[in-house]
LUMMARRO-133001 format. One record per residue (C-alpha): z, x, y. Coordinates in Angstrom, 3 decimals, m for minus. Layout:
N
+----------+----------+----------+
|       up |     east |    north |
+----------+----------+----------+
|        Z |        X |        Y |
...
+----------+----------+----------+
This chain:
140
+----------+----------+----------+
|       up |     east |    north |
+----------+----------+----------+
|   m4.084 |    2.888 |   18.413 |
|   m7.838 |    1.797 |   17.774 |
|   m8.881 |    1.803 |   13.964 |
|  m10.500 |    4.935 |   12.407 |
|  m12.110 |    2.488 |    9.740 |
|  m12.875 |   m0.834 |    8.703 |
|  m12.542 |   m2.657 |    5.219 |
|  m15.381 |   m1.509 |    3.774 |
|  m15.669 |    2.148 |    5.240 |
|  m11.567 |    2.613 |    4.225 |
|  m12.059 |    1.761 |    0.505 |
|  m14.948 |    3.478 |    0.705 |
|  m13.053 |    6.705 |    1.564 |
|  m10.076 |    6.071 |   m0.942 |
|  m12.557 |    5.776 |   m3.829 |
|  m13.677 |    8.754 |   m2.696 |
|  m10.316 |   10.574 |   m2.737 |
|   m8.508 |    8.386 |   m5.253 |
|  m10.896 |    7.172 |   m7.778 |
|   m8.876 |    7.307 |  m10.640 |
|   m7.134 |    4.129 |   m8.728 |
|  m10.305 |    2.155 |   m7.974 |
|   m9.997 |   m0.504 |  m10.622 |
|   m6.059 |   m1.127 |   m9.405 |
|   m6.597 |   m2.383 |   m5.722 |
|   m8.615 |   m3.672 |   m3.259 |
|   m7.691 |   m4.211 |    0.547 |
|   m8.080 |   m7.842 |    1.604 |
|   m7.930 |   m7.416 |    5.603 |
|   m6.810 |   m4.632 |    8.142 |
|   m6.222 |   m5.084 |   11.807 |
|   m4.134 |   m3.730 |   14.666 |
|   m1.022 |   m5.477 |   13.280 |
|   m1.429 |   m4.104 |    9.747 |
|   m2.864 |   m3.975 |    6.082 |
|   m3.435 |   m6.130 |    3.304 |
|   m3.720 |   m4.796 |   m0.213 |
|   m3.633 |   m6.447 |   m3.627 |
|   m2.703 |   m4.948 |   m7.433 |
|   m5.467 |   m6.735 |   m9.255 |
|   m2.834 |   m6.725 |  m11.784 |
|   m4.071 |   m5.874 |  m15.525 |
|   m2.235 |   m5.747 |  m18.877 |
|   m1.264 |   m2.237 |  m18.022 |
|    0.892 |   m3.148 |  m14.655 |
|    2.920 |   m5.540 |  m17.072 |
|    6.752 |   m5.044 |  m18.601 |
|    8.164 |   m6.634 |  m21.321 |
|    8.124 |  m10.259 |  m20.581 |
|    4.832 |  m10.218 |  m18.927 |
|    6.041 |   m9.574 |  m14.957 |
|    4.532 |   m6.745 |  m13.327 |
|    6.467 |   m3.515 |  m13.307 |
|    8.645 |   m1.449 |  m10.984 |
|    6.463 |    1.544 |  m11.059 |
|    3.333 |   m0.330 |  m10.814 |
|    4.967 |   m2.144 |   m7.461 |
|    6.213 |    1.546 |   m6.112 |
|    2.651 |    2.061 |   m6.559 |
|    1.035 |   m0.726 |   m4.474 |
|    3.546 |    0.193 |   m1.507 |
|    2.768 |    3.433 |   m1.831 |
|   m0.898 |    3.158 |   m1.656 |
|   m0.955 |    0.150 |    0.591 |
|    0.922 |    2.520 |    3.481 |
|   m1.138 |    5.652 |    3.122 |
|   m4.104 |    3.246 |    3.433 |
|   m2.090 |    1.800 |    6.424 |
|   m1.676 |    4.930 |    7.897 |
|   m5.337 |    6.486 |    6.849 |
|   m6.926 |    3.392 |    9.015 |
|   m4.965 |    4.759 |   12.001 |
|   m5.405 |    8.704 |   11.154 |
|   m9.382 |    8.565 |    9.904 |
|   m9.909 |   11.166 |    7.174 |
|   m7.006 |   13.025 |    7.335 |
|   m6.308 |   12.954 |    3.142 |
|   m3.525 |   15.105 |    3.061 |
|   m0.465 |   13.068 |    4.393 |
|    2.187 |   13.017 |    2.000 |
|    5.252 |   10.408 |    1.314 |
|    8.141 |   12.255 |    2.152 |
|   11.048 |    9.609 |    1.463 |
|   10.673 |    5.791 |    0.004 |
|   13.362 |    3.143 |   m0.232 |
|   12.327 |    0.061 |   m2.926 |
|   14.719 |   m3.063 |   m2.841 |
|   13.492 |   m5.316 |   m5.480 |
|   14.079 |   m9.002 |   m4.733 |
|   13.037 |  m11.395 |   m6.588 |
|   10.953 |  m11.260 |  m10.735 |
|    6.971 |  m11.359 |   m9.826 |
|    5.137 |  m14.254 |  m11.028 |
|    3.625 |  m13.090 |  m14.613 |
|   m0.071 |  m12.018 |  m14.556 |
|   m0.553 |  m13.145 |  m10.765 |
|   m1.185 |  m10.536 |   m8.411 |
|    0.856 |   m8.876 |   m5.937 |
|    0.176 |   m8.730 |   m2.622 |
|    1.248 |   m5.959 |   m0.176 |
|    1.862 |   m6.803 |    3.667 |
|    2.267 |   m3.305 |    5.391 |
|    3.013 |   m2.676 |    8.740 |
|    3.145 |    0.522 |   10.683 |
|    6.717 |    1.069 |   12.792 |
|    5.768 |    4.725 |   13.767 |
|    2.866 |    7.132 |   13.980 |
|    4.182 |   10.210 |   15.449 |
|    2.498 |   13.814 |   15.974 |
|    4.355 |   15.038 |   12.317 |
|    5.546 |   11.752 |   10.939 |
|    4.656 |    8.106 |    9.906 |
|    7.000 |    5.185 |    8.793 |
|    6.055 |    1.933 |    7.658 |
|    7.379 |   m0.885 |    6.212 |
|    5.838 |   m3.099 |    3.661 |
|    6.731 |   m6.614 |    1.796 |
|    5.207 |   m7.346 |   m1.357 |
|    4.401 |  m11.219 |   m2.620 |
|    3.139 |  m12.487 |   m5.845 |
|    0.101 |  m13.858 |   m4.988 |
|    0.422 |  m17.751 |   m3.942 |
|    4.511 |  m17.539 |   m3.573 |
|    6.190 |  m17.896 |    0.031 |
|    8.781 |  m15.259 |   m0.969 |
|    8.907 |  m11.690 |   m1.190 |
|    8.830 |  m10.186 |   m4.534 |
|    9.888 |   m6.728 |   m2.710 |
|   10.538 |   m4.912 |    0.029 |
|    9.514 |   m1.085 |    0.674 |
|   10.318 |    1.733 |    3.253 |
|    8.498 |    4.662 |    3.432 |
|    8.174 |    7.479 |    5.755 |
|    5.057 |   10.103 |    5.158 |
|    4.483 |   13.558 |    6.763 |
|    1.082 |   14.271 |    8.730 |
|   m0.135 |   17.657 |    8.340 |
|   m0.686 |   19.578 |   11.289 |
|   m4.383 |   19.666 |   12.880 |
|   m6.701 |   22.585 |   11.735 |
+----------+----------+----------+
């Protein structure tokens, strides 16, 4: 399936819909094959100890698949995660961000799933691993 977007034109659009989330990522490349987004992680993604948090991981998946999924759709805001599995792996290297690797398995007519694997920036080996499968609304 061609691309609806580019880089620029897709964080473009999820400024747009998402701005409260603007400061928190920024897409590094998008092709046929997939996504790459980054947590330009902050003080605020942080746990105790200085590694970046679950939630703040959920959160890159999360975003880094409905951005995955937007590039293939166009702007079609209103798909929704409908189920998400999050295997944690390995501690994140503290203060370095985390990079998200998402790949699309299935774009159906009412339902995506994607896959994504998440690496502190500079490391060989995954940090995490997410599965998530979103519903597409139906066309207007």
């Amino acid at each position: 399936m061609a691309l609806a977007f580019d880089v620029a034109g897709l964080t473009e659009y999820l400024h747009e819909i998402f701005p409260q989330v603007r400061e928190d990522f920024s897409i590094d490349a998008m092709d046929e094959s997939g996504l790459r987004m980054r947590l330009l992680t902050a003080e605020r993604h942080l746990r105790p100890g200085g590694t970046v948090s679950g939630p703040s991981m959920f959160t890159l998946a999360d975003c880094a698949i409905y951005a995955l999924i937007l590039s293939r759709l166009g702007r079609e805001a209103l798909a929704v995660t409908t189920n998400c599995s999050l295997d944690f792996m390995r501690k994140p290297v503290a203060g370095a961000d985390v990079i998200a690797e998402a790949r699309l398995l299935k774009l159906g007519r009412v339902l995506a799933v994607a896959d994504v694997l998440m690496y502190s920036e500079g490391q060989a080996e995954p940090v995490a691993r997410a599965s998530m499968t979103y519903s597409i609304p139906p066309k207007r």
